[in-house]
Each structure stands twice: as structure tokens, then as C-alpha cells.
C-alpha positions as a printed Julia matrix, in Angstrom:
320×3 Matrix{Float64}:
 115.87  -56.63   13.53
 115.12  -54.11   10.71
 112.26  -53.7     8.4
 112.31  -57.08    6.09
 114.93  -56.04    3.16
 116.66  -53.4     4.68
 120.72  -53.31    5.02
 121.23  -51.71    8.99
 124.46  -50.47    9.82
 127.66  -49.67    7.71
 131.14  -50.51    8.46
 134.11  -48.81    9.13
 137.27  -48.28    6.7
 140.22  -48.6     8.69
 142.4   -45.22    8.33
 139.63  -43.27    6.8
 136.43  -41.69    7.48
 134.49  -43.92    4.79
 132.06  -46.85    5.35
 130.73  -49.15    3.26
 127.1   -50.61    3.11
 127.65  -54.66    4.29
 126.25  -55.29    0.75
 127.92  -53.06   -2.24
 126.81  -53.07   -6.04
 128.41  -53.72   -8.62
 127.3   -51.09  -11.49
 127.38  -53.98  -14.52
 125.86  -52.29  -17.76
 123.98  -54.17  -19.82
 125.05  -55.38  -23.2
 122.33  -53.37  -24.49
 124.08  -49.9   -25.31
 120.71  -47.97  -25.25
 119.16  -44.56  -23.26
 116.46  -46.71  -22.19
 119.01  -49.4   -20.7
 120.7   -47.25  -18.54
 117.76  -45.49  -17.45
 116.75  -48.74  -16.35
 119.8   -49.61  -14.07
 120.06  -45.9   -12.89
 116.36  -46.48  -11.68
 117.58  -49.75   -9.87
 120.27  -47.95   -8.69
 117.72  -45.59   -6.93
 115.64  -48.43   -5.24
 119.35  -50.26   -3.93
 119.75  -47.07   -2.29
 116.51  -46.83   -0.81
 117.09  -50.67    0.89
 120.33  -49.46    3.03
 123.2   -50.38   -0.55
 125.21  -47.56   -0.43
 128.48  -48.99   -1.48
 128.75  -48.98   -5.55
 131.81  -50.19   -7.48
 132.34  -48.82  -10.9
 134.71  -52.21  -12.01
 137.3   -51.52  -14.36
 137.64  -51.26  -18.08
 135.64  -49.89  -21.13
 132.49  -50.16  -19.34
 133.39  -48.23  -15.94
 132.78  -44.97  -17.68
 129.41  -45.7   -18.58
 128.91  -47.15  -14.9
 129.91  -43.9   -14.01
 127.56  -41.89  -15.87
 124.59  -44.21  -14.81
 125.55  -43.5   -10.99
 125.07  -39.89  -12.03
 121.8   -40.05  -13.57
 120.64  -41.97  -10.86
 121.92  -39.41   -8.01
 122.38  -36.36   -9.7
 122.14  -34.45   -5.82
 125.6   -34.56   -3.58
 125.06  -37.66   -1.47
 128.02  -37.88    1.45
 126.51  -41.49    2.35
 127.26  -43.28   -0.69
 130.67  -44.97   -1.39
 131.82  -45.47   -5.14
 135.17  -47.79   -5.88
 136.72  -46.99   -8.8
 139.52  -49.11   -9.95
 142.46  -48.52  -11.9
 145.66  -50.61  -12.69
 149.45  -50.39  -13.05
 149.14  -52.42  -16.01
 146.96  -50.19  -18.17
 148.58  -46.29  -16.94
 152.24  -47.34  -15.54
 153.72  -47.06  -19.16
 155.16  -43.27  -19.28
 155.24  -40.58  -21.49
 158.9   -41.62  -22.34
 159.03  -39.15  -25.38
 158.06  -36.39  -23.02
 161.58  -37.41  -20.37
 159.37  -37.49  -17.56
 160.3   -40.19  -14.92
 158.2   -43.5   -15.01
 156.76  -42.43  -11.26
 155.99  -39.19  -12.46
 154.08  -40.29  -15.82
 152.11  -42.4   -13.39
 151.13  -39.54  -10.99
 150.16  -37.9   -14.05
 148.2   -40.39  -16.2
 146.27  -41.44  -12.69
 145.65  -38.08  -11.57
 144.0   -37.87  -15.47
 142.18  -40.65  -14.91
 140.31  -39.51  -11.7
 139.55  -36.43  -13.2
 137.92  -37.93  -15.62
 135.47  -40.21  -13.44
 135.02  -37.08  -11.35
 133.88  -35.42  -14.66
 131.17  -38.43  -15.28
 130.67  -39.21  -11.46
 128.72  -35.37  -12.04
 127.83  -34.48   -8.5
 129.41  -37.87   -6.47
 132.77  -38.51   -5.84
 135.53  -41.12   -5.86
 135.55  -42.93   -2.41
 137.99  -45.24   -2.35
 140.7   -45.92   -5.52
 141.03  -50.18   -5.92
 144.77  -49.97   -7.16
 145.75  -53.43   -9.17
 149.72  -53.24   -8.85
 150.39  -56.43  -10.65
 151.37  -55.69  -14.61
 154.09  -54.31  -16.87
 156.82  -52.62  -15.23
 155.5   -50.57  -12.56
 157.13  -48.56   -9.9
 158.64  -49.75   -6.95
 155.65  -50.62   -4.5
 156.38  -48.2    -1.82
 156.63  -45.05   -4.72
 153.29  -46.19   -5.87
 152.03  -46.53   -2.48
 153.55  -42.9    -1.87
 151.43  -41.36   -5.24
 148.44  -43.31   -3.8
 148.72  -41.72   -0.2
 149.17  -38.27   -2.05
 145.89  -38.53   -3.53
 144.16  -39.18   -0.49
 146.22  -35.98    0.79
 145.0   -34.04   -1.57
 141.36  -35.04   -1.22
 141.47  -36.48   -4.5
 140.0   -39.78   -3.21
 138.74  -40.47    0.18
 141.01  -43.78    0.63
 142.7   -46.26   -1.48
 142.37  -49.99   -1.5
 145.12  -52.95   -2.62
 143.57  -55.46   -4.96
 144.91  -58.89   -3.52
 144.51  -62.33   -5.83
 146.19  -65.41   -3.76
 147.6   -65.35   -0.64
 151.52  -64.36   -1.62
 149.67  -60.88   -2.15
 148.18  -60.12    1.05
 150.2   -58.15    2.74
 151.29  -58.75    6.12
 150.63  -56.11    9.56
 152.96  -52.84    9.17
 154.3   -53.63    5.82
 154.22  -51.45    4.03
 153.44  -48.56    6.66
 150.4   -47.17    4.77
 146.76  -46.52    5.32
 146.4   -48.8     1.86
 147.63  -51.77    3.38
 144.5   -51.5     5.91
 142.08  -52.04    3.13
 142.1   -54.88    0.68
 139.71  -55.93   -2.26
 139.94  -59.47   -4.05
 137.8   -62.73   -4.4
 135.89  -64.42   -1.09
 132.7   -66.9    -1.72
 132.17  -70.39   -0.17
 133.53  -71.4    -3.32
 136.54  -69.46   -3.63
 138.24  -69.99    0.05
 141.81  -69.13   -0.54
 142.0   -65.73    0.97
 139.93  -66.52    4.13
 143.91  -68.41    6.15
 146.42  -65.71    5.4
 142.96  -62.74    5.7
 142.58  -64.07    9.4
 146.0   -63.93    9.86
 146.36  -60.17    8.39
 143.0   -59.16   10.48
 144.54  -60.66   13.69
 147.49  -58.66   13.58
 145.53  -55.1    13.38
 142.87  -53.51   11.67
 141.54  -54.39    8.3
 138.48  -53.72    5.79
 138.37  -56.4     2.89
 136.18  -55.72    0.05
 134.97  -59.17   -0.92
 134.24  -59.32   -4.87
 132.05  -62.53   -6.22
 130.63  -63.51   -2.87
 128.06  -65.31   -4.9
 130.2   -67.6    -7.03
 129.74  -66.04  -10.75
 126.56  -66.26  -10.53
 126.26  -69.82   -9.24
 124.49  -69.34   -5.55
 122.18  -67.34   -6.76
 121.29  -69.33   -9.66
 122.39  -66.03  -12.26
 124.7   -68.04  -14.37
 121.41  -69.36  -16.19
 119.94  -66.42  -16.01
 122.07  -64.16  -18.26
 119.74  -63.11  -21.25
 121.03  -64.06  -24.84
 121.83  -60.83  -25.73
 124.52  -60.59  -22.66
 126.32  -63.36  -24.08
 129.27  -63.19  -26.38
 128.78  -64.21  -29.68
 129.3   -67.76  -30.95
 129.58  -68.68  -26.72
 129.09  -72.67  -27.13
 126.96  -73.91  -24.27
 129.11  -75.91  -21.38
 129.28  -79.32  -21.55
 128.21  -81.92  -19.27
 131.73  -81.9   -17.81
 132.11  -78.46  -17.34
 128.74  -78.75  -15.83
 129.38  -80.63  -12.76
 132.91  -79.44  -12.72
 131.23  -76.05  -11.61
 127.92  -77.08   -9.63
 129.06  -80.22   -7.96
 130.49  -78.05   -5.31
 127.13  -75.47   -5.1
 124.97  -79.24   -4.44
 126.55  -80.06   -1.71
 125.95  -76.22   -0.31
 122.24  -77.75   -0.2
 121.45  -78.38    4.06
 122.22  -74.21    4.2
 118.65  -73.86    2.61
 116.92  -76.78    4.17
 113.55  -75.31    5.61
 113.48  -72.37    2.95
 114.26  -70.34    5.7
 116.64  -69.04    3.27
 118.0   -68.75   -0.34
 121.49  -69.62   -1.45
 122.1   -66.28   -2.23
 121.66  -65.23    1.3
 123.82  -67.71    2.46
 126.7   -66.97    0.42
 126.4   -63.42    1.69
 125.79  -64.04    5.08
 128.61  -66.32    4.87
 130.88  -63.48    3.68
 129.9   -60.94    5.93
 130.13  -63.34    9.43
 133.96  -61.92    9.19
 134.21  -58.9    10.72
 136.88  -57.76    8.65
 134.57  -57.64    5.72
 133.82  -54.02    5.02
 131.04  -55.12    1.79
 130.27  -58.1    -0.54
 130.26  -56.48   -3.91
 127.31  -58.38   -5.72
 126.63  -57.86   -9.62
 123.56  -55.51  -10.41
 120.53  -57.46   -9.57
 117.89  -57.87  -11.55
 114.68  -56.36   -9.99
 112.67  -58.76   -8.61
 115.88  -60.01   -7.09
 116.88  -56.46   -5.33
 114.77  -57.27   -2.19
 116.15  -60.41   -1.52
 119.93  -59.4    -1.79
 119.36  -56.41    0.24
 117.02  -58.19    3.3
 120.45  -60.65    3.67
 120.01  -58.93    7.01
 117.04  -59.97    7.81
 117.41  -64.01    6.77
 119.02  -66.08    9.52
 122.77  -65.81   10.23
 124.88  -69.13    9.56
 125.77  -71.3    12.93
 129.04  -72.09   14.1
 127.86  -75.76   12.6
 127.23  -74.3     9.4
 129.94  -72.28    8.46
 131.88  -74.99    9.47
 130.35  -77.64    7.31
 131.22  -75.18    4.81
 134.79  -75.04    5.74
 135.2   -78.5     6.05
 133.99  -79.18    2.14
 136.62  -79.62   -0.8
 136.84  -75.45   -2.63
């Protein structure tokens, strides 16, 4: 057992030479668009790292780049431990430069290789890790061309791996197809709420190796009691408050998730990540930013007692 809060050993990327801290961050900006804002979260950033969280996932969208440039204030030194996801999409860079004649394939090698250039430019001193690739949009090219740009880049040392986001099980990709190091690593949604990966994941894992990046282990924000906990300012404006309905519609299913914290031994939040990580397959839980008097507890997930059999499969056993 490690010091009380402390994440112990990484885990291995299948077909690369990354690994990934059991417990990732996700780098969420705050609404506030202010110095002293990101200070603050490049300061958290600092302490994560200090408690074993090596693993930090930029997200996708107008915000990444600022995610980006908060991961380089807060290690502004080369650091070969840390692991940053960055995540880009066939939906937003698959349309091509058609006025230019270049081939739709090639317009995508292009606008991607772009786009990595440009986190590298913000990332400052870090680099890419592994490239999340979201396949699912507007016309993009056949799978196994994309999957051959993707492999280039790794090639190339332009990333260190690449990772296919999965949503349902139709998109998890079975053993040997397609024959790429991508199809070893997977991201998409895992919780005790949000079950649906966990048959056809087993299935996939069984067959050969695997690394699963598991996004919203903790429920959006409802095992770990966030959801309330979102300042005012975070919100969107004119956001009506939920009603009773949609109340119990959503916590219902976190009440009866109550016998996992019976003794305090501990939280829900633990739980839900300890529950993620019992699979072996799971290369890191990617948890929004913490707050920071709730960094120590999210990072000593370690050091809280692991589910039983019995447990996880009361869990299993309860309606998603």
C-alpha cells in the first residue's frame, strides 16, 4: 500500500511505449476566461502531478486550446512521464480543400497534420501522447485510409499512439479488424451508470490486448456529488433548474449505489473509480478537474478499499 493519496503504478498502452496514470484528468477550464483562472488550474495541475495523475486529456472543441496552454504553464520543463490526449474528429477536419483539387484523404492528412502542430505550438515544451480520433461525422474517408493517415503519424513521431473513440457497442471493434495498433486502444463512456460498453469490451479484451480509456467514470458529476456543485457562473445562461422528474430520473439509480459506502470506509467517488479500474483493460478513468479540496481524495482511490466480487456484482445486477 502507498502513501494515503498517492496513484502507484501506470499501465501499459498496447502497441506503444506510453502508459497512462490509472486516474487521468480532464483539463476543464473554467467559465471564468481570466489570467488568474488558469493560473489557478495550472497550479492544480501541478499538485495532480505530484499525487501519481499523469495522464491529462485536453477534450475537444473551443476550449482544448486553452487546456493546452494551461498544461504548459503548469509544466513548462520536458516531462517524458506525463501523457496528454488530444482529440480531434472526422466531423470537424474531413471536409477538403475542394477548391484547391486535393483528394478528400489528402485534405485530411493535411488539415490534421495542421491541427497537431498547432497543440504542439501551445503544448510549449510537452507533447501529444496519444491522438483520440472520433470517425463518426460527415463524409469521411474510408476507415482503413484514415486508419492508414493515423498510423503515419505515429510513424513519423508526430504522436506517440492513437486511440478510436467508441460510443455503443456496434463501434467496438472486434480482435484483428482492422489490423492496426489503433484498434488496441479505445476511449468512450464506462461508469456504474453507463454499463453498455463493459459485454462487447470483455469480449474485445478476451480476444487480445486492449487499453480502454474510460471517460465519465463518475456519472456527470453524480457519484461524486459535482452536479450540485457547479458554481453559477459555470452554468449556461437562462439553465432552468431540473424538475422533480428529472430529479429522480437521474439519482434514483446513484441511491441504490448506497451499501458501496456503508461504514464510510469509502466515498462514492472512490467507488465509481475503483469500479472502473477493477478491469484490467482499463488503461485510466478520465475524471473532470477536481476542485481542490477534492484532489486528495480522487487521487488516494488507491488507497480506499477495492470492490468485492459481491459488490461489483450487486452493481451489475442493478437496472443502468
Amino acid at each position: 500500500m502507498g502513501e494515503l493519496g498517492v496513484i502507484e503504478s501506470n499501465r501499459p498502452v498496447p502497441g506503444t511505449r506510453l502508459r497512462a496514470s490509472p486516474i487521468g484528468v480532464r483539463v476543464v477550464p473554467s467559465a471564468q476566461r481570466n489570467p488568474e483562472s488558469d493560473s489557478g488550474a495550472a497550479r492544480l495541475l501541478v499538485r495532480a502531478r505530484a499525487l501519481g495523475i499523469t495522464t491529462f486529456d485536453v477534450g475537444r472543441g473551443p476550449e482544448a486550446a486553452r487546456a493546452e496552454r494551461i498544461l504548459a504553464t503548469a509544466f513548462p520543463e520536458p516531462d517524458r512521464s506525463l501523457l496528454i490526449l488530444v482529440r480531434r474528429a472526422a466531423a470537424d477536419l474531413a471536409d477538403g480543400d475542394v477548391g484547391s483539387g486535393q483528394r478528400p484523404a489528402a485534405s485530411l492528412d493535411a488539415r490534421l497534420r495542421r491541427s497537431l502542430d498547432e497543440s504542439g505550438s501551445r503544448l510549449g515544451s510537452l507533447s501529444v501522447g496519444l491522438l483520440v480520433w472520433d470517425g463518426g461525422g460527415r463524409s469521411p474517408p474510408e476507415p482503413d485510409v484514415t486508419r492508414s493517415l493515423l498510423d503515419a503519424l505515429v510513424d513519423d513521431g508526430r504522436v506517440g499512439g492513437w486511440a478510436e473513440q467508441v460510443r455503443d457497442a456496434r463501434s467496438v471493434p472486434s480482435e484483428g479488424a482492422p489490423p492496426s495498433p489503433g484498434s488496441n486502444v479505445l476511449s468512450g463512456p464506462l461508469s456504474m451508470l453507463d454499463r453498455g460498453l463493459l459485454p462487447p469490451l470483455e469480449t474485445r479484451a478476451a480476444a487480445g490486448p486492449l487499453a480502454f480509456f474510460a471517460e465519465d467514470p463518475l456519472g456527470a458529476g453524480r457519484l461524486d456529488g459535482s452536479r450540485f456543485d457547479r458554481p453559477l457562473v459555470d452554468r449556461g445562461p437562462g439553465t432552468p433548474p431540473a424538475s422533480l422528474t428529472e430529479l429522480h430520473r437521474e439519482f434514483d439509480p446513484v441511491l441504490r449505489l448506497g451499501f458501496l459506502t456503508a461504514g464510510r470506509r469509502r466515498t462514492l467517488a472512490q467507488a465509481a473509480l475503483q469500479f472502473v479500474l477493477r478491469w484490467p483493460w482499463v488503461a485510466s478513468a478520465l475524471v473532470p478537474m477536481p476542485p481542490a479540496d477534492r484532489l486528495a481524495e480522487i487521487a488516494g482511490v488507491a488507497s480506499s478499499p477495492p470492490l468485492s466480487d459481491d459488490e461489483v456484482e450487486r452493481v451489475l445486477a442493478l437496472e443502468p
